[in-house]
C-alpha positions as CSV (number, residue, x, y, z in Angstrom):
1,X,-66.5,38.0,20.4
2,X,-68.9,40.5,18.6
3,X,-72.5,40.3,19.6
4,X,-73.1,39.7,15.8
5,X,-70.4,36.8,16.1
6,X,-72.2,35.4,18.9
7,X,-75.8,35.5,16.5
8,X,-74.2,33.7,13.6
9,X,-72.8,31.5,16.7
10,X,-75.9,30.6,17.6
11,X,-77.4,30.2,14.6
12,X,-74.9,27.3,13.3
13,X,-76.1,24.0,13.4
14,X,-74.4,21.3,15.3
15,X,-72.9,18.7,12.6
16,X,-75.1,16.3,14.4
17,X,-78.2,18.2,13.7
18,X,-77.3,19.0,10.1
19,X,-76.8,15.0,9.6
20,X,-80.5,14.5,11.6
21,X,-81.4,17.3,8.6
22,X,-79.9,15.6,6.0
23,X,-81.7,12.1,6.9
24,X,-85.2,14.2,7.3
25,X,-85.0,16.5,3.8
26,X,-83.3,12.8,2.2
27,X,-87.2,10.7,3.6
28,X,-89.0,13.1,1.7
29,X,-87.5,11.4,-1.5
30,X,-87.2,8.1,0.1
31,X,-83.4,8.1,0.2
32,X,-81.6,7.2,3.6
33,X,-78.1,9.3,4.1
34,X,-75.2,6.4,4.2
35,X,-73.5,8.4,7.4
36,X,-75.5,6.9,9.2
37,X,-74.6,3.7,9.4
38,X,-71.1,3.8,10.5
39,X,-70.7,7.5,12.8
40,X,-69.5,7.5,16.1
41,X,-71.2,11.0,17.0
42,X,-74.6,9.1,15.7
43,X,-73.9,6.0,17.4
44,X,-73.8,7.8,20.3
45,X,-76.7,9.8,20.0
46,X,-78.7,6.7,19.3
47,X,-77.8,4.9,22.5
48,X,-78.4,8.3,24.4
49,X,-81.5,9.4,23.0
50,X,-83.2,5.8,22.0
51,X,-82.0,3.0,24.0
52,X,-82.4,5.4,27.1
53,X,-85.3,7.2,26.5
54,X,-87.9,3.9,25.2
55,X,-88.6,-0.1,26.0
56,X,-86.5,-2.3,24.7
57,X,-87.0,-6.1,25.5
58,X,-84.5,-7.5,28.0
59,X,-85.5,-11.3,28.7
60,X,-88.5,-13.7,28.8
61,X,-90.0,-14.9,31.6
62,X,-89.3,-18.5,31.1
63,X,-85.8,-17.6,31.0
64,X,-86.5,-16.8,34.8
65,X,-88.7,-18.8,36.2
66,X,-87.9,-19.4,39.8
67,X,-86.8,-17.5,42.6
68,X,-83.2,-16.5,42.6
69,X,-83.1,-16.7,38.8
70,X,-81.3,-13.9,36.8
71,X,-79.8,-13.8,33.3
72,X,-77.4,-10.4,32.4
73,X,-78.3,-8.4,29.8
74,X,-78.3,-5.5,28.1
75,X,-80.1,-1.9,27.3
76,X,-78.2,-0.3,24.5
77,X,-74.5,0.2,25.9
78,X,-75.9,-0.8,29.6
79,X,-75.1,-4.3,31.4
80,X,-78.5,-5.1,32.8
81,X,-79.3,-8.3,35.4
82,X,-82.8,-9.3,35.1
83,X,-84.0,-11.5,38.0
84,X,-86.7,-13.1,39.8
85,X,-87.1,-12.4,43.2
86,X,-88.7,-14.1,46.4
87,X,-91.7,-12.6,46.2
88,X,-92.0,-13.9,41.8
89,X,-91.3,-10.2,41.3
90,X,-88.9,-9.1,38.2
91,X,-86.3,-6.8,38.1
92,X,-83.9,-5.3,35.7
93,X,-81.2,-3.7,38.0
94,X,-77.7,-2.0,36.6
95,X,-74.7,-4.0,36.9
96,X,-72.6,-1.5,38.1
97,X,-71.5,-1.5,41.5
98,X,-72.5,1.6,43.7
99,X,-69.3,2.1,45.4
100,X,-66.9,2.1,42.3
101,X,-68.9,1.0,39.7
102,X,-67.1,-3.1,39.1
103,X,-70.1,-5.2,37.7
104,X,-71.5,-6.8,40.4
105,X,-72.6,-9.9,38.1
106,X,-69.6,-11.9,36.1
107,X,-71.7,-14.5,34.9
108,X,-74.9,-14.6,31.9
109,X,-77.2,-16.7,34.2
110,X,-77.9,-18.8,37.1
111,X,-79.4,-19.0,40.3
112,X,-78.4,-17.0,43.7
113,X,-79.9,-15.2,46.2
114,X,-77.5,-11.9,46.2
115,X,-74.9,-10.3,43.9
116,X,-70.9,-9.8,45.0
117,X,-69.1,-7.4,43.8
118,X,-65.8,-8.6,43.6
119,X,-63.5,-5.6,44.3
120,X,-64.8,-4.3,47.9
121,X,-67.5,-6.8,48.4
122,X,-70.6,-4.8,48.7
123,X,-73.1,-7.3,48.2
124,X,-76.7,-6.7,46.7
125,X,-79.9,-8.6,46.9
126,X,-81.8,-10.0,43.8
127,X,-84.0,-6.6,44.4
128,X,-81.0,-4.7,44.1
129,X,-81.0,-3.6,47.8
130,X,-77.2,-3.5,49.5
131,X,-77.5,-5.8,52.2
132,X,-74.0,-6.3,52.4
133,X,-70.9,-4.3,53.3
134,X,-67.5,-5.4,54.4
135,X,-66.1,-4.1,57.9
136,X,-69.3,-2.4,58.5
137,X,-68.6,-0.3,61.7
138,X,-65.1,0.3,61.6
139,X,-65.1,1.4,57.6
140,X,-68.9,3.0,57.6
141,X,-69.7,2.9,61.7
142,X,-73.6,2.6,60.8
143,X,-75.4,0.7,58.0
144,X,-76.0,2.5,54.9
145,X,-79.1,2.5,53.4
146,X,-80.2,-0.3,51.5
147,X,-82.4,1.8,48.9
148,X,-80.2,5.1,48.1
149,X,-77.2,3.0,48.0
150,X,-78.8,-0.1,46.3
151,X,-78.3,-0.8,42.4
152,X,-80.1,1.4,40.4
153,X,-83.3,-0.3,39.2
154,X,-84.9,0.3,35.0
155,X,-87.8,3.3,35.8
156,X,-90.4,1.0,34.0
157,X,-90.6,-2.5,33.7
158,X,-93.7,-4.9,32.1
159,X,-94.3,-7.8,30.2
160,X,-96.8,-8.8,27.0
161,X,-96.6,-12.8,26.4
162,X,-93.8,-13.7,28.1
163,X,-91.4,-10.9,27.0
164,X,-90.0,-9.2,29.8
165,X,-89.4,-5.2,28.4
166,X,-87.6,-2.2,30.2
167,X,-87.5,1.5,30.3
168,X,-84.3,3.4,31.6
169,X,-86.5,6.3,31.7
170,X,-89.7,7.1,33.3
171,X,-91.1,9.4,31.0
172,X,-92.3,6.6,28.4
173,X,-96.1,5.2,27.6
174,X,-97.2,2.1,28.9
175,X,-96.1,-0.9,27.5
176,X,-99.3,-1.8,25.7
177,X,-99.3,1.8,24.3
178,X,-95.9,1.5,23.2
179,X,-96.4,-1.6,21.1
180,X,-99.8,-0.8,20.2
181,X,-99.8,-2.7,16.8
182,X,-96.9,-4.5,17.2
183,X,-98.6,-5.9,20.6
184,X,-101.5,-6.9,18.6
185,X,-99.4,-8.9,16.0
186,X,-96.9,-10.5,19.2
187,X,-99.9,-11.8,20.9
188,X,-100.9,-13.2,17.4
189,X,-97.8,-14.8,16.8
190,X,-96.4,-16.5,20.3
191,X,-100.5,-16.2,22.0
192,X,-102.0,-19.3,20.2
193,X,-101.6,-21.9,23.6
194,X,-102.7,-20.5,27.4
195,X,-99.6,-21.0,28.0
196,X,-97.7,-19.2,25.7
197,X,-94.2,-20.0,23.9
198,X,-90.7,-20.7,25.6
199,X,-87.0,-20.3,25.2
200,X,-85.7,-23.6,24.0
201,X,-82.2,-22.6,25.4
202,X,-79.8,-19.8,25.8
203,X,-79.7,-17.2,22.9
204,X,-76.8,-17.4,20.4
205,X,-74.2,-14.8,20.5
206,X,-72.2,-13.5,18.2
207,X,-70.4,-10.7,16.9
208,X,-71.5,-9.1,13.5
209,X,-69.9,-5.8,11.7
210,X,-73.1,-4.7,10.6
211,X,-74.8,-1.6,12.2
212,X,-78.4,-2.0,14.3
213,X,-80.7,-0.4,12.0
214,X,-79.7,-2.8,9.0
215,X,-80.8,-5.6,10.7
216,X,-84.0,-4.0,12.3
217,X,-85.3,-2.3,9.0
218,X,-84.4,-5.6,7.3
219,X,-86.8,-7.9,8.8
220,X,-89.3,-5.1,8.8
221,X,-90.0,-5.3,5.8
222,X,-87.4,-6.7,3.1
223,X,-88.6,-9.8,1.2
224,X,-86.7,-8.2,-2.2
225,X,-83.9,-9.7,-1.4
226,X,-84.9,-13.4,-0.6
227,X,-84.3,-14.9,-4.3
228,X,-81.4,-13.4,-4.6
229,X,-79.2,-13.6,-1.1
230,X,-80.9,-16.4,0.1
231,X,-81.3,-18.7,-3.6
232,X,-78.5,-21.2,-2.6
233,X,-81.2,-22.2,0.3
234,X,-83.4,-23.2,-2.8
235,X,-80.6,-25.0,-4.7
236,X,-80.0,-27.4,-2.2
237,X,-84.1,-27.8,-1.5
238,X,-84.1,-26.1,1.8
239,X,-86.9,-23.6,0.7
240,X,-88.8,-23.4,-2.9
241,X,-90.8,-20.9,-4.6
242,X,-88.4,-17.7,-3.3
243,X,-89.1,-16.0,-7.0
244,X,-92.5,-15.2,-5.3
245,X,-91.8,-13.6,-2.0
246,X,-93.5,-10.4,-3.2
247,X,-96.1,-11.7,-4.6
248,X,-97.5,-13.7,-2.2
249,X,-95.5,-11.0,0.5
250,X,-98.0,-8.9,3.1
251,X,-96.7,-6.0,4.3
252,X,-97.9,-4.6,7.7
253,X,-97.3,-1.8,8.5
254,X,-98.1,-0.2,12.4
255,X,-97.5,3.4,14.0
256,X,-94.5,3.8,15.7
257,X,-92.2,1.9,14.2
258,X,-93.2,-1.6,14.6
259,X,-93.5,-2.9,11.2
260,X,-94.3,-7.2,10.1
261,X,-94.7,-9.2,6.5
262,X,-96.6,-11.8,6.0
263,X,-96.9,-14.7,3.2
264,X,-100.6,-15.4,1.6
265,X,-99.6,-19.1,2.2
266,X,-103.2,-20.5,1.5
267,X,-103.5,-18.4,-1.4
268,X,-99.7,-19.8,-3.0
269,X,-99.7,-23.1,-1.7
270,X,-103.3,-24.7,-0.5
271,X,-106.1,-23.3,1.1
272,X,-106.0,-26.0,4.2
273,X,-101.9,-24.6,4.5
274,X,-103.1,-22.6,7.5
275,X,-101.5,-21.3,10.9
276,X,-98.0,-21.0,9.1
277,X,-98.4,-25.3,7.8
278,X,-97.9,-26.4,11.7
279,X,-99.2,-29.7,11.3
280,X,-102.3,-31.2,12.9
281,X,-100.6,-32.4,16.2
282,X,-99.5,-29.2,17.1
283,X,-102.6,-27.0,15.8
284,X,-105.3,-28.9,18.1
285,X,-103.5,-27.5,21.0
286,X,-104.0,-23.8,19.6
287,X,-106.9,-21.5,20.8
288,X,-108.2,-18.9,18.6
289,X,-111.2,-17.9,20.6
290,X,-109.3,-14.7,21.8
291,X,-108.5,-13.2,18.4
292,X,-110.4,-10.8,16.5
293,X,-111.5,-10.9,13.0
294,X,-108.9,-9.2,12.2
295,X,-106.6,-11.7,13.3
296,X,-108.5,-14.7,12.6
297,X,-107.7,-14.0,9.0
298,X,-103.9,-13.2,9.6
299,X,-103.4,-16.2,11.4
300,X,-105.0,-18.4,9.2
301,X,-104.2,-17.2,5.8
302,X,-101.6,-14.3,6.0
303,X,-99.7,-15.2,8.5
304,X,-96.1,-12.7,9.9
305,X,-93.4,-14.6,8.6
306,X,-91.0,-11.9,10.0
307,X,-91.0,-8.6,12.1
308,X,-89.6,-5.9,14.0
309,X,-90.8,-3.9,17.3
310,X,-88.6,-1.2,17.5
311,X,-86.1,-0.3,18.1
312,X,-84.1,-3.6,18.2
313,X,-86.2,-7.2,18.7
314,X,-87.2,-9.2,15.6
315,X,-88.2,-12.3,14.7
316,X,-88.9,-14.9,11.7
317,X,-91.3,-17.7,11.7
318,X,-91.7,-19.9,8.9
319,X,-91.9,-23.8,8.0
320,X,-88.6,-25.5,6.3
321,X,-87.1,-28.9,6.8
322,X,-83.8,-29.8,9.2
323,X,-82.0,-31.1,6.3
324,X,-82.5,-30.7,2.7
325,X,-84.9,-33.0,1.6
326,X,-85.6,-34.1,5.3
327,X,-89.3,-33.7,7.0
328,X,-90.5,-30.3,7.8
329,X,-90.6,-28.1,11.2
330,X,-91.9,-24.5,12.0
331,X,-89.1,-22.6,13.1
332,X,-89.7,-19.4,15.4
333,X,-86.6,-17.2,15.9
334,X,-86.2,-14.1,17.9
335,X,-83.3,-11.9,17.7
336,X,-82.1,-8.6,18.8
337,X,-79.6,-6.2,17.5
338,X,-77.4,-5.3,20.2
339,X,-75.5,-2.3,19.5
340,X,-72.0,-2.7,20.8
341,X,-70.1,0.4,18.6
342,X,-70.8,2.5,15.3
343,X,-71.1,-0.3,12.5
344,X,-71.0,-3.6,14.8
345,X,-73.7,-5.1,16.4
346,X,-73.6,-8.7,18.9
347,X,-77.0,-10.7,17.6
348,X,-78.2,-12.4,20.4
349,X,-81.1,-15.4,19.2
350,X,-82.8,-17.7,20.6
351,X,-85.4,-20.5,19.7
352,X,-88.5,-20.4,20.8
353,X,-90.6,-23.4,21.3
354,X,-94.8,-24.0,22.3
355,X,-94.6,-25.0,26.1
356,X,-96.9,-28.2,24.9
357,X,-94.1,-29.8,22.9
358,X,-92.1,-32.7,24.1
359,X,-88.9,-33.0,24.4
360,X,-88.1,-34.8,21.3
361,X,-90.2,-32.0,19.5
362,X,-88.1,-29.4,20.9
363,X,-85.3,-30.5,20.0
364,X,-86.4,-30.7,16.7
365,X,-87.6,-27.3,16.2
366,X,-84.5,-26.0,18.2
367,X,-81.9,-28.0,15.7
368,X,-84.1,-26.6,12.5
369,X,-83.8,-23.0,14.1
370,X,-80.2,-24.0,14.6
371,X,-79.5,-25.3,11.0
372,X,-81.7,-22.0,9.5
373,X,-81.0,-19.1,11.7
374,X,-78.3,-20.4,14.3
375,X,-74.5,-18.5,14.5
376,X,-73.6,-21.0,11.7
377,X,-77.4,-21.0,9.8
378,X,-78.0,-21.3,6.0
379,X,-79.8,-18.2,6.0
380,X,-78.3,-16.3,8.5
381,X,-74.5,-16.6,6.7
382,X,-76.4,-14.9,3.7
383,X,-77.8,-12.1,5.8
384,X,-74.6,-11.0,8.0
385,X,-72.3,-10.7,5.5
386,X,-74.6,-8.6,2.9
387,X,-75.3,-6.4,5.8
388,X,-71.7,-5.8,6.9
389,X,-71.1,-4.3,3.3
390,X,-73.1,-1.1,4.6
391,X,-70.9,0.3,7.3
392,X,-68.1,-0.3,4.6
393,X,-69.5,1.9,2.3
394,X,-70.3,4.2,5.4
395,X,-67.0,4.9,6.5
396,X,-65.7,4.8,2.5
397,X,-64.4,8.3,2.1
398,X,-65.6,8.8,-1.7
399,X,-69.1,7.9,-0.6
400,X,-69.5,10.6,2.1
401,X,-67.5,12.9,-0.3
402,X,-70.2,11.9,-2.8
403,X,-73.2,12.6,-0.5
404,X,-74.3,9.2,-0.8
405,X,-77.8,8.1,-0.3
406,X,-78.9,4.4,0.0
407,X,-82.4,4.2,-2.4
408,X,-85.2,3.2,-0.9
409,X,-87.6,4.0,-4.1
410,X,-88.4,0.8,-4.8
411,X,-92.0,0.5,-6.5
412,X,-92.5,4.7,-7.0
413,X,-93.2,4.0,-10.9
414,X,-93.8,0.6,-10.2
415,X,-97.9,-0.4,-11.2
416,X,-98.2,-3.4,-8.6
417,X,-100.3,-1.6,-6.5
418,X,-98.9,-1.1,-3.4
419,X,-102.0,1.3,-1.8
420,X,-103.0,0.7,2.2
421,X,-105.5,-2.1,1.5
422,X,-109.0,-0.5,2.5
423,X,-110.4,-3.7,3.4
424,X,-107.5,-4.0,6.1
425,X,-109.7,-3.7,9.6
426,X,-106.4,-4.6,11.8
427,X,-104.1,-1.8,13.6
428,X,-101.8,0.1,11.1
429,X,-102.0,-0.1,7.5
430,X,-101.5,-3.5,5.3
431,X,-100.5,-3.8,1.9
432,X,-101.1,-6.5,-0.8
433,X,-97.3,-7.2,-1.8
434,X,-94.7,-7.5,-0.7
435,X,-92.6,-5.0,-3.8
436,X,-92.3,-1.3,-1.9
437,X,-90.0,-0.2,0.6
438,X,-92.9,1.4,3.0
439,X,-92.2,-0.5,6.1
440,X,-88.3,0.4,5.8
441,X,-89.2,4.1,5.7
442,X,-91.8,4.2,8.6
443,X,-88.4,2.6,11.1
444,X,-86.3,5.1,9.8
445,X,-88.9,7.8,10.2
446,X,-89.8,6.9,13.6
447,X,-85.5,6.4,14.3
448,X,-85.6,9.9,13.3
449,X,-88.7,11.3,15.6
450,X,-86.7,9.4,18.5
451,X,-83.6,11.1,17.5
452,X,-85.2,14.5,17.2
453,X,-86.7,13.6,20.6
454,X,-84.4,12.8,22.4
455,X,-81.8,15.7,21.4
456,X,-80.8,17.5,24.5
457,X,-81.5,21.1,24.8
458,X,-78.5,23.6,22.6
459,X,-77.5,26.6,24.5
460,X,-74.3,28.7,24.0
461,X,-72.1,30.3,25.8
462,X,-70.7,33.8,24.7
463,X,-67.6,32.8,26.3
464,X,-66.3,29.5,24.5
465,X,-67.1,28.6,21.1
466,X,-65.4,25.4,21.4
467,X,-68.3,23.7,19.8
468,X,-69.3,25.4,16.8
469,X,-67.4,25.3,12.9
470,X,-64.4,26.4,12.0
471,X,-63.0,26.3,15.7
């Protein structure tokens, strides 16, 4: 190979890179590539370079709350168990044995001291130390060390409100750095009672051929499509008024790819129709005294209806009867988007309820979530299937042939203004309306940074060119 061979070599861009290209010259015009969404060399890429290299929330503390608790989990492509030890420490330790790599934990929660594995029976404690090893001195003849040979604990692991995040890398902000905004609006949103909110039960799980970022980038920021996708729900008098989900919407929009929208509920319905209509019984519970202005007005007036901290946890609060026709409860779902292969996600959700609430409240508000945004929910039916249209049309030949690029233009001639608010005094930037795609491009911009980010370093090697076009 010619030293000039080896140049032009060099100088080629890994079909990876020119797709990360594509996506970054395609923002400009607020257009998003459709390869995306269905790629196995992206796919890939996203679960090395994002769900490795940031926090993404594994559990919630109630989920845990004694000793000897543990739920299994995951980060990305990585089975996770997240426990609570002895000492009311947590810990998010890989479920991968040390000595062949069998996953230590077979079941998605309980209560135990240690973890088995079941093919040689190293056994580990709910720290992740081996304290455990079969035949000791006549396989080993001395014990091995409990750290280097324990299971491999997350880098970094905090909590905000409940919600237990990890870090498989070290190198990563703190926690309250990372969410920055999105913290802000979390503590808004499940912060109203001292003692916080609470897991009504295990999360749903299901299967969904839809990719990740769909899901994320849609309940960042998409009210568009509620009359539309979601007007049956208004036919049969589970929700009203849907025509107006712009309108009324409030977009909020915070760095890093945390992204909210809001409803102007006193201005669209009454003015007393405040704290997202919880009635009176549930409201005098609520203290405000630790917001600030900022969120003093939110709360009361523009409330988040739904949400996304990036990369992959969002949620949806809003008020809507159990039946149609039938009395009124404020749901509050959160979900995450668990990336199992290019185009297919498993969405995990679970109901969350105030820890005041009896029990005959909860199981109210858990049989609304249920009936609204459950595996079989109203809502929910309309959601997954639009969404698994997208990886269809990313795999479709003609459409990559094409170049296709999904529009994300919406409201560029448009004259509802759709300007940062200047009044806005919060983290980020809000908007009036909820017409404008602005939230959708800030997560793909910021998928993009982490993708750019996280790309390993290129060198090559005179000797193969095994990896570059046209070999």
């Amino acid at each position: 190979m010619s030293t000039t061979e080896i140049i032009q070599t060099a100088g080629r861009k890994h079909r990876l890179d020119r797709i990360l290209d594509r996506v970054e010259a395609s923002l400009e015009d607020d257009l998003v590539p459709v390869e995306i969404f269905n790629d196995p060399e992206v796919f890939r890429a996203e679960v090395d370079r994002i769900f490795t290299n940031t926090w993404v929330f594994v559990a919630h503390e109630t989920e845990i709350p004694k000793a000897g608790d543990f739920v299994q989990r995951r980060v990305g492509l990585d089975p996770v168990i997240v426990t609570r030890d002895g000492e009311g420490g947590i810990n998010v330790l890989s479920n991968y044995c040390r000595h062949r790599g069998t996953q230590v934990c077979q079941t998605d929660q309980g209560n135990s001291r240690f973890f088995k594995c079941p093919y040689h029976g190293w056994t580990y404690s709910s720290t992740g130390d081996l304290i455990g090893t079969p035949h000791l001195v006549d396989a080993y003849g001395e014990k091995l060390d409990p750290k280097e040979w324990g299971l491999k604990r997350a880098p970094r692991v905090a909590s905000r409100q409940g919600f237990i995040f990890a870090s498989l890398s070290e190198d990563v902000p703190e926690l309250d750095e990372f969410l920055g905004g999105g913290g802000w609006m979390l503590d808004l949103v499940v912060g109203l009672h001292p003692k916080g909110m609470r897991v009504a039960g295990p999360p749903d799980r299901y299967k969904v051929k839809a990719d990740w970022k769909t899901a994320a980038e849609n309940f960042s920021g998409d009210v568009y499509h509620l009359d539309s996708l979601h007007w049956s729900t208004e036919e049969i008098h589970v929700s009203q008024g849907l025509q107006a989900s712009c309108e009324i919407g409030r977009a909020y929009e915070m760095p890093e790819g945390h992204n909210f929208v809001g409803h102007a509920w006193t201005k669209a319905i009454h003015p007393g129709y405040v704290l997202w209509g919880y009635p009176p019984e549930v409201t005098q519970h609520f203290d405000l005294s630790g917001l600030d202005e900022a969120q003093l007005h939110v709360v009361n007036h523009e409330p988040p209806t739904v949400g996304t901290i990036f990369p992959n946890l969002s949620f949806i609060r809003f008020n809507t009867p159990a039946v149609p026709g039938g009395p009124f409860s404020v749901v509050t779902s959160f979900r995450q988007w668990q990336p199992i292969g290019p185009g297919e996600i498993e969405l995990w959700s679970w109901q969350f309820v105030w820890d005041f609430q009896t029990e005959e409240e909860v199981l109210e508000h858990y049989t609304t979530g249920q009936f609204v945004f459950g595996s079989a929910g109203i809502f929910e039916q309309d959601d997954t299937v639009a969404w698994e249209g997208i990886p269809r049309a990313a795999a479709s030949p003609w459409m990559r042939k094409e170049g296709m690029a999904f529009s994300f233009q919406q409201g560029n001639n448009s004259e509802v203004d759709q300007s940062p608010d200047p009044t806005w005094t919060g983290p980020g930037i809000r908007r009036n309306t909820g017409y404008g795609e602005h939230n959708q491009l800030a997560f793909y911009r910021k998928w993009l940074k982490e993708m750019r980010k996280g790309a390993p370093a290129r060198t090559v090697d005179p000797a193969s060119t095994h990896d570059c076009e046209g070999h």
